[in-house]
C-alpha positions in Angstrom: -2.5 4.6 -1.9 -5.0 7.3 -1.5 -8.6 6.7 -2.6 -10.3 8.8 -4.8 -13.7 7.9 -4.0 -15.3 7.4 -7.3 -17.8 5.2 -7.3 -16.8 1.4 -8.8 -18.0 -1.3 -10.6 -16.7 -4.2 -8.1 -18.2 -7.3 -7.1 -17.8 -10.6 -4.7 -17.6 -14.2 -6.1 -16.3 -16.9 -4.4 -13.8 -19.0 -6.4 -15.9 -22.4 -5.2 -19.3 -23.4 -2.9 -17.2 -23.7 0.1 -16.1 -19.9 -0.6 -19.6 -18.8 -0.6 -20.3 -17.8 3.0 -17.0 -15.6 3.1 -17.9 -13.9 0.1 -21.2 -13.6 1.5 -19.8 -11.3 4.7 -17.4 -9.6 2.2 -20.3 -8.6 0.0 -22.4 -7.5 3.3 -19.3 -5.7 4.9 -18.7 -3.9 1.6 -21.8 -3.0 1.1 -21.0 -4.7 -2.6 -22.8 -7.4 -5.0 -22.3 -10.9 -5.0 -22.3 -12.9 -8.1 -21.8 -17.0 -7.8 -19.5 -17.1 -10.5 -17.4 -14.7 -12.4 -18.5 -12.2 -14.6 -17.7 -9.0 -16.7 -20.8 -7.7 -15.9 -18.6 -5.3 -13.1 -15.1 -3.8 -14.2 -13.7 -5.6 -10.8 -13.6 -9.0 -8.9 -13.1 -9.2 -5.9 -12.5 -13.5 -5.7 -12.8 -15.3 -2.6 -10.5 -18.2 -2.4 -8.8 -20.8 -0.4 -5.4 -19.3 -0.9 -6.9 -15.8 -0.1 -8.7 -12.7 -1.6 -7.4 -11.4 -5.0 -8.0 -8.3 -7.4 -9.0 -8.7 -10.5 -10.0 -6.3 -13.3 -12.3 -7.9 -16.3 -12.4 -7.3 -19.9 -10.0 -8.3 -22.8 -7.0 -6.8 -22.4 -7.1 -6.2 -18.3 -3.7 -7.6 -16.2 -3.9 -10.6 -14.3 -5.4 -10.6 -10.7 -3.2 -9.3 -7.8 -2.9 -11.2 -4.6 -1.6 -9.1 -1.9 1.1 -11.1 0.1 3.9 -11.3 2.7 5.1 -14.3 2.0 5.1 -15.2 -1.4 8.3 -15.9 -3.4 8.4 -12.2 -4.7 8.2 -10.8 -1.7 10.6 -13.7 0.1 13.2 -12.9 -2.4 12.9 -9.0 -2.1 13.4 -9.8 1.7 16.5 -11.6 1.4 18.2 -10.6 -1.3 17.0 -6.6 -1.8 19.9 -5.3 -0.4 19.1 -5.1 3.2 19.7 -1.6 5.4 21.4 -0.3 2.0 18.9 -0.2 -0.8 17.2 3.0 -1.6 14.2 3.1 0.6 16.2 1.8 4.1 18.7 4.6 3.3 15.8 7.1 2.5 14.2 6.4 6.3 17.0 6.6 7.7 18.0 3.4 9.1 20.8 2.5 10.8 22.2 0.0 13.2 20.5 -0.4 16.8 17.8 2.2 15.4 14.4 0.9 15.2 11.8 4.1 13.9 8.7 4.4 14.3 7.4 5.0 10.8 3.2 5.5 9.3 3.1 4.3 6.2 0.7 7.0 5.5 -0.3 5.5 1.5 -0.1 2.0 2.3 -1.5 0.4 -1.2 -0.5 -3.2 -1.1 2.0 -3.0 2.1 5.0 -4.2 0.4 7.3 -1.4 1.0 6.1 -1.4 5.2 6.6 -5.1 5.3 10.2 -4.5 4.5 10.5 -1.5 6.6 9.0 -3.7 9.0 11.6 -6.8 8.6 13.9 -4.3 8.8 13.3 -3.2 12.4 11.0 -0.1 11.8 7.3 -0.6 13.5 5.4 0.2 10.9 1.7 1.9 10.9 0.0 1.5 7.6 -2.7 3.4 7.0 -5.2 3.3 3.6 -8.7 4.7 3.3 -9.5 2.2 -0.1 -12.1 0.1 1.4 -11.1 -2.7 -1.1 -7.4 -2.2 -0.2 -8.0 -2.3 3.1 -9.9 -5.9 2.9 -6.4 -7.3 0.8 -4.2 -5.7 3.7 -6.3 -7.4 6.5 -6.4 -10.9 4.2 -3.1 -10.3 3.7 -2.0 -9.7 7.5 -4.2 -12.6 8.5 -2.4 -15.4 6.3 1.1 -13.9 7.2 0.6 -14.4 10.9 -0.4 -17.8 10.1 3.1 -18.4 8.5 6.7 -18.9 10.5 8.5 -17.0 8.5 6.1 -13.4 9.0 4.4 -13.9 12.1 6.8 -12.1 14.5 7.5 -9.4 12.2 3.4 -9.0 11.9 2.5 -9.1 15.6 5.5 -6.9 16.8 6.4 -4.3 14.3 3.4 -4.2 11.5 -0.4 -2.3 12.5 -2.9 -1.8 9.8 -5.7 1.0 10.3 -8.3 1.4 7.8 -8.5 4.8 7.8 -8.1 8.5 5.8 -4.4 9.3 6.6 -5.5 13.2 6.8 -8.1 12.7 9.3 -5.8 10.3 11.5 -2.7 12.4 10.8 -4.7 15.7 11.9 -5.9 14.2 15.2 -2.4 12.9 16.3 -1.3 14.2 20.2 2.5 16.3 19.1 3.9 13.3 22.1 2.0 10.3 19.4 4.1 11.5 16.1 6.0 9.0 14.3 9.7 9.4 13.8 8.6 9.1 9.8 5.9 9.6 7.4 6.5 7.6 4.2 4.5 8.6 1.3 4.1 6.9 -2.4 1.2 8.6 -3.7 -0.6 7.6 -6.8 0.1 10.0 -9.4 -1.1 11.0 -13.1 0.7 8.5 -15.3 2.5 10.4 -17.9 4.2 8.3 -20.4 2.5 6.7 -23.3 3.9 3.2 -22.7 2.3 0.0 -22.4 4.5 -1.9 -20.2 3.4 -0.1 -17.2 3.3 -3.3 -14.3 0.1 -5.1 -13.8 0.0 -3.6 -10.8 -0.1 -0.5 -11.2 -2.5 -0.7 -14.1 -5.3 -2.4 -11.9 -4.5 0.0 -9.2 -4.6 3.1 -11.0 -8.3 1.5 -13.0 -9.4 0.9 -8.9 -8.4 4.4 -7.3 -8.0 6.7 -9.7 -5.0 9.5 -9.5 -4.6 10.7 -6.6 -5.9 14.3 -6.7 -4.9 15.0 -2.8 -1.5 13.8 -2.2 0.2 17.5 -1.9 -2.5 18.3 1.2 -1.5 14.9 2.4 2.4 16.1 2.4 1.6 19.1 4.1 -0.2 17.8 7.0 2.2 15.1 7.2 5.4 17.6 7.6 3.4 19.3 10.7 3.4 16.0 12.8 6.6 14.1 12.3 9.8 14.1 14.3 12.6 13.1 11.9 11.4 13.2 8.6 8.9 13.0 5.7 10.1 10.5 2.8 8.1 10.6 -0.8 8.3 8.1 -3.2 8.2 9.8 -6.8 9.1 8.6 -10.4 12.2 9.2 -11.6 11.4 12.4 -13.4 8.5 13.8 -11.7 9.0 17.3 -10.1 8.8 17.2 -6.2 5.8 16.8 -4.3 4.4 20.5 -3.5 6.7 23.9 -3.5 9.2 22.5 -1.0 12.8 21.4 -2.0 13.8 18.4 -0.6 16.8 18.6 1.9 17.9 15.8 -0.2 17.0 12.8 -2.8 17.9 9.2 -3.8 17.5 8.6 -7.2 16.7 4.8 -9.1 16.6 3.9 -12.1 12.6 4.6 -12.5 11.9 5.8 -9.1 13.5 8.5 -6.7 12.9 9.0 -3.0 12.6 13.0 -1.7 13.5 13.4 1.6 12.3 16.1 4.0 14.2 16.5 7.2 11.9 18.5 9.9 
């Protein structure tokens, strides 16, 4: 995800006493409040916790808090039963047998779709400029390399940078460019429905649209030596003026591929 930098009504609590001195460096690191105990005096949470950090938005009707995480059941079962080298986004990098890319992750959000990249034999680069983000990636990162089942895919094929993917993509050396750029932009939401995931509600109220994702793509086609992959809604139109050389197409999402 791109960030939009809007300012945001976001605060640290911890979720107990013995949470109080983390949230404490989260809150100075930040540069956000800290409240002792939860509140809707701020549209977001950011809740310190035993079991990690976790999103949450407040109010009435807002979805439940989002725990970014490697190694949960979600994830666990998206790893071993998604489909492997076959599903839509392996076949949209490019991946085949003995090939291991190296691929930024140039929107990286909440790191799902590198992890599998990443499980998959890619070395992955994520990159995300959402200060907030970028503190769930690192909890995130941090608890997986505690865990058997993550830790060699997280020390060998998975980096995080906090970072604006323009500014580090603009400054690569033409011998430092990624076999792939993958990008999933967040994008205008268009339909008038009220099932949209929990996730994507909370993220969208967090970030914003973002407004910059075609100067992204541009940038991103002048330093890659294999491709450019963008992850789009089934319907949208395609990123920019460019036609993709060619597309894979879900059942609410489609992937545009550029071959350079």
């Amino acid at each position: 995800m791109i960030h939009n930098n809007k300012s945001l009504s976001i605060a640290v609590c911890p979720s107990g006493a013995e949470q109080y001195d983390n949230a404490t460096g989260l809150s100075r690191k930040l540069s956000i409040p800290l409240m002792p105990c939860e509140t809707e005096e701020f549209e977001f949470l950011l809740q310190c916790s035993a079991n990690g950090l976790a999103l949450k938005q407040t109010g009435k009707d807002a979805p439940g808090p989002i725990v970014v995480s490697f190694t949960s059941r979600t994830m666990t079962y998206r790893v071993k039963h998604g489909g492997g080298r076959s599903q839509a986004l392996a076949r949209a990098i490019g991946l085949k047998k003995g090939r291991q890319p190296t691929v930024i992750d140039a929107t990286a959000g909440l790191g799902r779709d590198s992890y599998i990249l990443a499980f998959l034999g890619c070395h992955v680069h994520m990159l995300e400029r959402s200060p907030i983000l970028a503190v769930l990636l690192e909890d995130a990162l941090y608890r997986a390399e505690q865990s058997e089942q993550a830790a060699e895919i997280i020390k060998n094929r998975l980096l995080f940078t906090h970072i604006d993917s323009k500014m580090y993509l603009e400054k690569l050396q033409q011998d430092e460019y990624p076999d792939i750029i993958y990008l999933d932009p967040m994008f205008p939401e268009r339909t008038k429905s009220s099932l949209v995931k929990k996730e994507m509600r909370l993220l969208r109220g967090l970030a914003g649209d973002d407004q910059d994702a075609a100067e992204l793509f541009t940038i991103a086609l002048g330093c890659v030596q294999n491709r450019v992959v963008v992850k789009r809604p089934r319907l949208a139109p395609p990123l920019g003026s460019i036609t993709p050389s060619h597309q894979i197409t879900g059942k609410t999402s489609r992937f545009d591929i550029y071959l350079i």
